[in-house]
C-alpha positions as CSV (number, residue, x, y, z in Angstrom):
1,X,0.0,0.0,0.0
2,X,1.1,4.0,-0.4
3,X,1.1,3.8,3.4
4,X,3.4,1.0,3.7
5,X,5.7,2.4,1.1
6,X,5.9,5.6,2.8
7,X,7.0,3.9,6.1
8,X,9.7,2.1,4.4
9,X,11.0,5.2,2.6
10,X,11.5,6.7,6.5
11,X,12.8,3.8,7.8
12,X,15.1,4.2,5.9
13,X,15.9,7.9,5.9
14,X,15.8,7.7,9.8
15,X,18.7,4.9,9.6
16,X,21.1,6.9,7.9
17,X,24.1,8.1,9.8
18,X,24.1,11.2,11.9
19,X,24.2,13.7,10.1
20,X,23.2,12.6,7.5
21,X,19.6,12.7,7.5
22,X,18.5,16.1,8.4
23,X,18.2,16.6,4.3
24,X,16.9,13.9,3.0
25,X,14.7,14.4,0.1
26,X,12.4,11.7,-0.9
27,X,12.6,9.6,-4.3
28,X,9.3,9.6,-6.6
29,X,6.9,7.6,-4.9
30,X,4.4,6.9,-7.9
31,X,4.8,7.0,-12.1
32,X,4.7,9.6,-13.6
33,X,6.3,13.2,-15.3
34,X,9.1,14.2,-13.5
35,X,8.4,18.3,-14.5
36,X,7.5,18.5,-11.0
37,X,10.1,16.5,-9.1
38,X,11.1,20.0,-7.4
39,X,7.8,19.9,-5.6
40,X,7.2,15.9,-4.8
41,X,10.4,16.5,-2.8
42,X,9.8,16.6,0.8
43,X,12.3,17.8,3.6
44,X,12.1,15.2,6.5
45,X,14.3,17.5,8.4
46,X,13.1,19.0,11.8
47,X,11.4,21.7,9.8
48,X,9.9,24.4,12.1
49,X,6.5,23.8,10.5
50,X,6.7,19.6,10.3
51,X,4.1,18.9,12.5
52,X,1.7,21.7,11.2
53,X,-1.8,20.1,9.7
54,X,-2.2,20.6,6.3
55,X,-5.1,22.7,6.9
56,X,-5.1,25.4,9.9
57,X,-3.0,24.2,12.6
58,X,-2.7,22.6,15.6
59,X,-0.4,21.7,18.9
60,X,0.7,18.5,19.7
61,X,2.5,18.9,22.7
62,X,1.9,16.0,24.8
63,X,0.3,12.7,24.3
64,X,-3.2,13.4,24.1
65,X,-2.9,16.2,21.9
66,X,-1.2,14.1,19.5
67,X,-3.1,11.1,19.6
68,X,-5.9,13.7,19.0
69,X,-3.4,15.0,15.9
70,X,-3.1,11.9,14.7
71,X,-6.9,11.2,14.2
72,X,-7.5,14.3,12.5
73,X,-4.6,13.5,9.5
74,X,-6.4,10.0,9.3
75,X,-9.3,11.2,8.9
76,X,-8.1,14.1,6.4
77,X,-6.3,11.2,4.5
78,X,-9.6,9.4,3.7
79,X,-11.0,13.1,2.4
80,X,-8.4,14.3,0.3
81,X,-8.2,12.8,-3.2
82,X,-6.4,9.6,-4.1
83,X,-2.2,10.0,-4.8
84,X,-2.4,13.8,-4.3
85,X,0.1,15.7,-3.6
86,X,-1.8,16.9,-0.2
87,X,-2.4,13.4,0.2
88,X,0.8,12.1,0.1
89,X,2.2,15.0,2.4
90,X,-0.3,14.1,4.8
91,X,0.4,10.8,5.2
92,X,4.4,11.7,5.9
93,X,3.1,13.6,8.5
94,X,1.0,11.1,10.2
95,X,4.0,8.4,10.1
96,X,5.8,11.2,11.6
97,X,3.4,11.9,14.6
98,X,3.3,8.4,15.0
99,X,6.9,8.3,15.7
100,X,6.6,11.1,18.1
101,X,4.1,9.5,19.8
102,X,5.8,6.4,20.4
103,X,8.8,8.1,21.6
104,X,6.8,9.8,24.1
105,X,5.8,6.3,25.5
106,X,8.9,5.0,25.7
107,X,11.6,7.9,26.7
108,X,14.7,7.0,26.2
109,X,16.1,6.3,29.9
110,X,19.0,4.7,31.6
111,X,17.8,0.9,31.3
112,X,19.9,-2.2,33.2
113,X,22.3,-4.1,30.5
114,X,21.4,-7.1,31.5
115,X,17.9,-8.1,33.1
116,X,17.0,-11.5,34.3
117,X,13.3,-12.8,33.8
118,X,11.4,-16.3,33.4
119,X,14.8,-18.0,33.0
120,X,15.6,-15.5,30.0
121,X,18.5,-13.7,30.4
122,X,18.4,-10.0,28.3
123,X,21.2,-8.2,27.7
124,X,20.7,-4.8,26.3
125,X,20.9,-3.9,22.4
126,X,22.7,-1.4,21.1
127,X,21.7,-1.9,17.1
128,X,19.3,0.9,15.6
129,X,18.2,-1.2,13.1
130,X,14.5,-0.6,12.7
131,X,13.5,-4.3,11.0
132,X,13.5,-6.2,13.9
133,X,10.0,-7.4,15.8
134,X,8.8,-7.5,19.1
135,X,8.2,-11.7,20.1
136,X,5.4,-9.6,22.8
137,X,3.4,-7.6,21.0
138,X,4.2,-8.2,17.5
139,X,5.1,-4.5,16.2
140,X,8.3,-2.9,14.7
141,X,10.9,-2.4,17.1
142,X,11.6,0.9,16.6
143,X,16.1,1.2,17.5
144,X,16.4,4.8,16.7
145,X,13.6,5.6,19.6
146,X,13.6,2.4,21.5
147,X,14.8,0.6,23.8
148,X,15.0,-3.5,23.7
149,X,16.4,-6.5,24.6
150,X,17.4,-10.0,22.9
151,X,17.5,-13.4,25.7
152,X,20.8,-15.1,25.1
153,X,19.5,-17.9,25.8
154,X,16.6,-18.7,23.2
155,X,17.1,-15.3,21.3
156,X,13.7,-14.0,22.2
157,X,13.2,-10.1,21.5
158,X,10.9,-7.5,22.7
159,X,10.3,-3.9,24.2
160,X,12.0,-3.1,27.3
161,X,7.6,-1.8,27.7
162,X,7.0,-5.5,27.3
163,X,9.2,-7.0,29.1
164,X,7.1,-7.1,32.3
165,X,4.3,-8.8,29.9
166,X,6.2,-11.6,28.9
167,X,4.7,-15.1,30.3
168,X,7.0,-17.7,28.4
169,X,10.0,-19.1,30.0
170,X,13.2,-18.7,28.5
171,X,13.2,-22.5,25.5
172,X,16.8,-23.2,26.7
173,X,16.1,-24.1,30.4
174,X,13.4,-26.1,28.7
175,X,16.0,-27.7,26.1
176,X,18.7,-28.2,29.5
177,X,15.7,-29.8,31.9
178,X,13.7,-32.0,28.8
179,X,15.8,-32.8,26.2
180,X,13.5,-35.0,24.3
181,X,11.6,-34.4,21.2
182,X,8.0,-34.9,20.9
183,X,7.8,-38.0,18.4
184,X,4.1,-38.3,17.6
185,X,3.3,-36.5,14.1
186,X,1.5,-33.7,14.9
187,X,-0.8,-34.7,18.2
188,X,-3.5,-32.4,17.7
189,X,-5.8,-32.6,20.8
190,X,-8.7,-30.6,19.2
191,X,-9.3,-26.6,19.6
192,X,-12.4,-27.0,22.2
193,X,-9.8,-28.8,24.5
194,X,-8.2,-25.6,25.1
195,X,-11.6,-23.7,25.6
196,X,-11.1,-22.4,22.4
197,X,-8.0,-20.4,23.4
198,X,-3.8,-19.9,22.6
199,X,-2.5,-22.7,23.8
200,X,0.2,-20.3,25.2
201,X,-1.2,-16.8,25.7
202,X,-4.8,-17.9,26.2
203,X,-6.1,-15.6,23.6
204,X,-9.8,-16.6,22.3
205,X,-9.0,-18.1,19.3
206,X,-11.1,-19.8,16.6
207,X,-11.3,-21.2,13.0
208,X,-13.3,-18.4,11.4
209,X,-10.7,-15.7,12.7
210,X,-12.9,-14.4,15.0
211,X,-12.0,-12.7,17.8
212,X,-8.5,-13.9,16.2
213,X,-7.4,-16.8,14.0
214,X,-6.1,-20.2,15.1
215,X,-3.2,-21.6,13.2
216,X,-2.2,-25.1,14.3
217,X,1.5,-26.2,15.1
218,X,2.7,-29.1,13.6
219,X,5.0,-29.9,16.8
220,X,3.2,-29.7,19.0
221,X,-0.7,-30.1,17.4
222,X,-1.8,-27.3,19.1
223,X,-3.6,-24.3,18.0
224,X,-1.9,-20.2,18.5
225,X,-3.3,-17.2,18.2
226,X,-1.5,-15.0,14.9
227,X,0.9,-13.2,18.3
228,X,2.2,-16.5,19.2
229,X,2.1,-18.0,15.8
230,X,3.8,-16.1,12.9
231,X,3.6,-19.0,10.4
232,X,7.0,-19.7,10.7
233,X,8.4,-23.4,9.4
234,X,10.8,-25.9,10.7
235,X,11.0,-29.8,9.6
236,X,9.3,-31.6,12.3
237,X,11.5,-34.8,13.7
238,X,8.9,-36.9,13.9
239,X,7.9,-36.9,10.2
240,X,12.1,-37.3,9.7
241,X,12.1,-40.3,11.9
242,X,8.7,-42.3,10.9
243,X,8.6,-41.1,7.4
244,X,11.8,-39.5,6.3
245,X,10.0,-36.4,5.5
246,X,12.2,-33.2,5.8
247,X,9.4,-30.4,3.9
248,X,9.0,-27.7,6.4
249,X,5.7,-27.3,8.3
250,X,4.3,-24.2,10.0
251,X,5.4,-24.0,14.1
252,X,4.6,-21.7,16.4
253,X,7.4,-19.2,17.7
254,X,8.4,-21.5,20.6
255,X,7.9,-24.5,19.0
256,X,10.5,-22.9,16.1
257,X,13.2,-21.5,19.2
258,X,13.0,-25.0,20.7
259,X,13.8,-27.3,17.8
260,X,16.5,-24.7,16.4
261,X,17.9,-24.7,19.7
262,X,17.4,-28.6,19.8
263,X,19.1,-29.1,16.0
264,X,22.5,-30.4,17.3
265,X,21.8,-32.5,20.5
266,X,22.1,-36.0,19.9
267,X,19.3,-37.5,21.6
268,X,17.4,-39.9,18.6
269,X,18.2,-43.5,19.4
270,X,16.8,-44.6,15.7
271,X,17.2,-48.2,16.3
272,X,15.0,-48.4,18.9
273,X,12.3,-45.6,18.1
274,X,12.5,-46.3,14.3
275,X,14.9,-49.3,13.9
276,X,13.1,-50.3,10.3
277,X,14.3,-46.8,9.0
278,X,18.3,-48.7,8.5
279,X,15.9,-51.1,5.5
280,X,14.9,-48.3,3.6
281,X,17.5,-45.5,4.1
282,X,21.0,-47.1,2.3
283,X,22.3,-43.9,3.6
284,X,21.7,-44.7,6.9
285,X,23.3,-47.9,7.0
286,X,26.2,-46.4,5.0
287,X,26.8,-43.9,7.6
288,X,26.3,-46.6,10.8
289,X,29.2,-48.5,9.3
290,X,31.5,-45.1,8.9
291,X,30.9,-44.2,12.4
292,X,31.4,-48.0,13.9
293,X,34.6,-47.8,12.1
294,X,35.7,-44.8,13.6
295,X,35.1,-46.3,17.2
296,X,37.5,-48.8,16.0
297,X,39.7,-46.1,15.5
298,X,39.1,-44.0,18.6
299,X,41.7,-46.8,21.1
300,X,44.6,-46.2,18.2
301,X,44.3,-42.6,18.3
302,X,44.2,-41.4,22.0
303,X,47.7,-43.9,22.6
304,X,49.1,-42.4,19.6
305,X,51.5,-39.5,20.4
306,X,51.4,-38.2,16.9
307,X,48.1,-38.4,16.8
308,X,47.6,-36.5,19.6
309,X,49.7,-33.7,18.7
310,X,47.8,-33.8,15.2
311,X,44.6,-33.4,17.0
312,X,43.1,-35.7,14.3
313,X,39.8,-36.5,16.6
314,X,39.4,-32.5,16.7
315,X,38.2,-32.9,12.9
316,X,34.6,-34.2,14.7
317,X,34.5,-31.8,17.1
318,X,31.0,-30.9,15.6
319,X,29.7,-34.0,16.0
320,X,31.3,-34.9,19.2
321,X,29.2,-37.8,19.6
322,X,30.2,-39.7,16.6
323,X,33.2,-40.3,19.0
324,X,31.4,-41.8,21.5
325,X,28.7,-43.7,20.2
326,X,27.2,-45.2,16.8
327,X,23.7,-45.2,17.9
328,X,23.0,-41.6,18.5
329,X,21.9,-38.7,15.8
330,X,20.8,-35.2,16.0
331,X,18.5,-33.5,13.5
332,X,20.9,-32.0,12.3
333,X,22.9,-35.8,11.7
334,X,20.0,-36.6,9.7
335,X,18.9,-33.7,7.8
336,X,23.1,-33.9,6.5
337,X,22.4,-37.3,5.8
338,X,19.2,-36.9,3.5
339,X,21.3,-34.1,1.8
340,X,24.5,-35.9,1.4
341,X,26.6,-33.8,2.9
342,X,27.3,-35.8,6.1
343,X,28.8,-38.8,4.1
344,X,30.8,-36.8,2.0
345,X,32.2,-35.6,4.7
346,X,32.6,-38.3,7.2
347,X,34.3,-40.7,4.1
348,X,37.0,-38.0,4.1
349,X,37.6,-38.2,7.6
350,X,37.5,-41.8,7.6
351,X,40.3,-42.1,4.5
352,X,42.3,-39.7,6.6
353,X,42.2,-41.6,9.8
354,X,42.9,-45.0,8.0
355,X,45.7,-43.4,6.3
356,X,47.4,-42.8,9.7
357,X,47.1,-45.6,11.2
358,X,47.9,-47.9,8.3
359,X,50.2,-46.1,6.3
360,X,51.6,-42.6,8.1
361,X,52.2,-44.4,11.9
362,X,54.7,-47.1,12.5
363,X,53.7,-47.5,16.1
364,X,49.7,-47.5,14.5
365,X,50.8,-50.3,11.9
366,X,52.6,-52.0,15.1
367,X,49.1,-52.5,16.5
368,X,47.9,-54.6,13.7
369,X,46.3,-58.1,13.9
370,X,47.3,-61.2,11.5
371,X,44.7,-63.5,11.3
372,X,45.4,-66.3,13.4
373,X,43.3,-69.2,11.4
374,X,45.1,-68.9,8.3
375,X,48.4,-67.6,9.4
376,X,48.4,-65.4,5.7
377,X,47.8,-62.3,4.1
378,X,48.7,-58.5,5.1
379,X,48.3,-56.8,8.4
380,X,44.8,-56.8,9.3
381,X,42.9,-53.9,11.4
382,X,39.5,-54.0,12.6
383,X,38.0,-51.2,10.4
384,X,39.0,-53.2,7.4
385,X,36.2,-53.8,5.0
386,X,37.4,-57.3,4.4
387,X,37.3,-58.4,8.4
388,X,35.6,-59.2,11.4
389,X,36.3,-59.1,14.5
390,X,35.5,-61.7,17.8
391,X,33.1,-60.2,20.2
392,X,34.6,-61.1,23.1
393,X,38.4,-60.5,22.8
394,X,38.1,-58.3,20.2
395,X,41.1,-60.6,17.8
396,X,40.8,-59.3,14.1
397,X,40.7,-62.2,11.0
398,X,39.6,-62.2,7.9
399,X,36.0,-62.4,7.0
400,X,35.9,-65.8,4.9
401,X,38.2,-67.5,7.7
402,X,36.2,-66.4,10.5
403,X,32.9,-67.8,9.1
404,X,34.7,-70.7,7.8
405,X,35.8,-71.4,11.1
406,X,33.7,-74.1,12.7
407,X,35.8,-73.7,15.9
408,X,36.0,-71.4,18.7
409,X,38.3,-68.0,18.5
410,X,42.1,-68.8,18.7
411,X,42.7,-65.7,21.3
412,X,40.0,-66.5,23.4
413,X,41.0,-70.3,24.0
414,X,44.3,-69.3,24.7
415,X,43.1,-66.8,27.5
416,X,40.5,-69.9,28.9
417,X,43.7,-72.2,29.2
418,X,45.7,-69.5,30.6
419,X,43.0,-68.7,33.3
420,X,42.2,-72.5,34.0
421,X,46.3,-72.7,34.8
422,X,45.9,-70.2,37.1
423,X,43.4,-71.2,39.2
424,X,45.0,-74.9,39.3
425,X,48.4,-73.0,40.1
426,X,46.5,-71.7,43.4
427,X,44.6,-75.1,44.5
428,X,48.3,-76.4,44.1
429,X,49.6,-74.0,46.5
């Protein structure tokens, strides 16, 4: 709309630097012959006259007055004819009072740096940027004229006027106390049990819009009003996990804070909430076997001076879990996975780690198996491709042998007589 172009327009001129903006003229606005340019152009200085009505004048020298002022250029905008030039003057003037008016409400003043509320923890902005938007009330946030703050925590934004409004507790002491994802697709409980209100706010809400509209979260199934629910959208982990669905769907604004806070803990256990996902994803079972093989890796590299002082384990720091476990995924694991990205990645890491220990590190290659059934072949290491390895003592052979093998493991009988000697070595004594 001409209104909302208008606004922009400001914004803008208002951002500039100091000094910058007490002659700013504005650009054409509409189509049209440019034989007139000398009078579409507007000074949005602090003109003596700025706050004069087009017609007679008037005072607006505290809050009612201009509230009052305010009413009387709406109301003059709807008289005067469309995209005239009294129009358009009348509507920067309006915008204008409108920032006067705010700034009245909310005087600049010494506020705290830091405030602590609901768990969030605000720290005080200094950025005048003008396109950011209140998580409270849902209106501009208005840096040249405001003040507001930004949680650390969950990144939650508002007013320092809203602030004592604010009902929701901070998403990351939610993310440090319950770090669980819901995992049923969208558990929608049905609008009349809330009573018809914001699951959140407790805002009347309904279908028809009426008092306000109720948009539904696909998280968590319940319904928002348009203040708590922007239409924002985040892929929902349980459509990754039961269907291996990443389109975005429409959350509400904790909902979104919670799972973008929640993107890179590793708390899915696939195999056990999903463990038929491994038959149908090859790329799942391609990145198991990656990250099994790097377990296999982990005992070389931590008694490995070199390997040490390389910091090769560093190269996972990200994914600090792939270090620990094979069973455990974030999100984030998953969404690399569907994309490719995380294999790429992880194979190189995996050729780099092999070539240390099998080719760059002679006390690496001194920690190699040779496969006690058929006494032949190359130095064998449990990450091999071509191998397996006993359960119990953890002796590497070679695949074919080890199957072929009707016998018990070579190792482990050794270690069964040695123990049997023992014990008869103390009944002797």
């Amino acid at each position: 709309t001409f209104y909302d172009e208008m606004l922009d327009i400001i914004s803008a001129c208002l951002a500039a630097p100091n000094g910058q903006n007490k002659n700013v003229l504005l650009p054409e606005l509409f189509s049209g012959s440019r034989t007139h340019s000398s009078d579409r152009t507007m000074d949005l200085g602090l003109a003596e006259d700025h706050f004069s009505r087009p017609v007679g004048s008037f005072v607006a020298s505290d809050i009612e007055q201009l509230k009052m002022a305010i009413e009387e250029c709406k109301k003059l905008i709807l008289e005067l004819p469309e995209h005239s030039e009294r129009q358009k003057d009348t509507v920067v003037k309006l915008i204008h009072l409108r920032l006067k008016l705010q700034e009245l409400k909310d005087p600049e003043e010494d506020e705290p740096n830091l405030r602590i509320l609901l768990e969030h923890r605000f720290s005080k902005e200094k950025s005048k940027s003008v396109k950011q938007t209140c998580d409270k009330c849902s209106t501009i946030i208005w840096g040249l004229i405001q003040t507001w703050y930004t949680c650390t925590g969950c990144y939650y934004r508002c007013h320092s006027k809203c602030m004592n409004l604010i009902t929701k507790p901070c998403v990351r002491s939610k993310v440090s106390h319950q770090s669980e994802y819901e995992l049923s697709i969208c558990p929608e409980i049905g609008l009349d049990r809330q009573d018809y209100r914001c699951a959140e706010c407790r805002t009347p809400i309904s279908l028809r819009g009426v008092p306000s509209e109720a948009r539904q979260c696909d998280y968590t199934g319940q319904y928002y009003c348009s203040t708590c629910h922007w239409n924002d959208t985040a892929i929902i982990p349980a459509r990754v996990i039961h269907n291996w669905e990443f389109e975005p769907r429409k959350v509400c604004r904790s909902s979104l804070r919670y799972l973008a806070l929640m993107m890179s803990r590793p708390v899915l256990k696939l195999k056990e909430i999903n463990p038929l996902l491994f038959n149908f994803v090859e790329e799942l079972v391609e990145i198991r076997k990656l990250r099994q093989d790097i377990l296999l890796m982990k005992p070389y590299f931590i008694t490995c001076k070199e390997a040490m002082e390389a910091r090769l384990l560093l190269q996972l720091q990200d994914r600090q879990h792939f270090v620990e476990n094979d069973d455990m995924y974030s999100l984030q694991d998953l969404i690399d996975i569907s994309s490719g990205r995380l294999s790429c990645s992880l194979t190189e890491i995996h050729t780099t780690f092999a070539k240390h220990i099998k080719l760059d590190c002679e006390r690496c290659q001194a920690k190699g198996f040779v496969c006690e059934l058929c006494k032949e072949g190359d130095i064998l290491f449990p990450f091999d491709s071509h191998t397996s390895v006993c359960h119990d003592c953890s002796a590497v052979f070679h695949r074919d042998c080890y199957y072929d093998n009707s016998t018990t493991c070579p190792r482990c009988a050794r270690m069964t007589e040695r123990k049997q000697d023992e014990v008869s070595d103390v009944k002797d004594a």
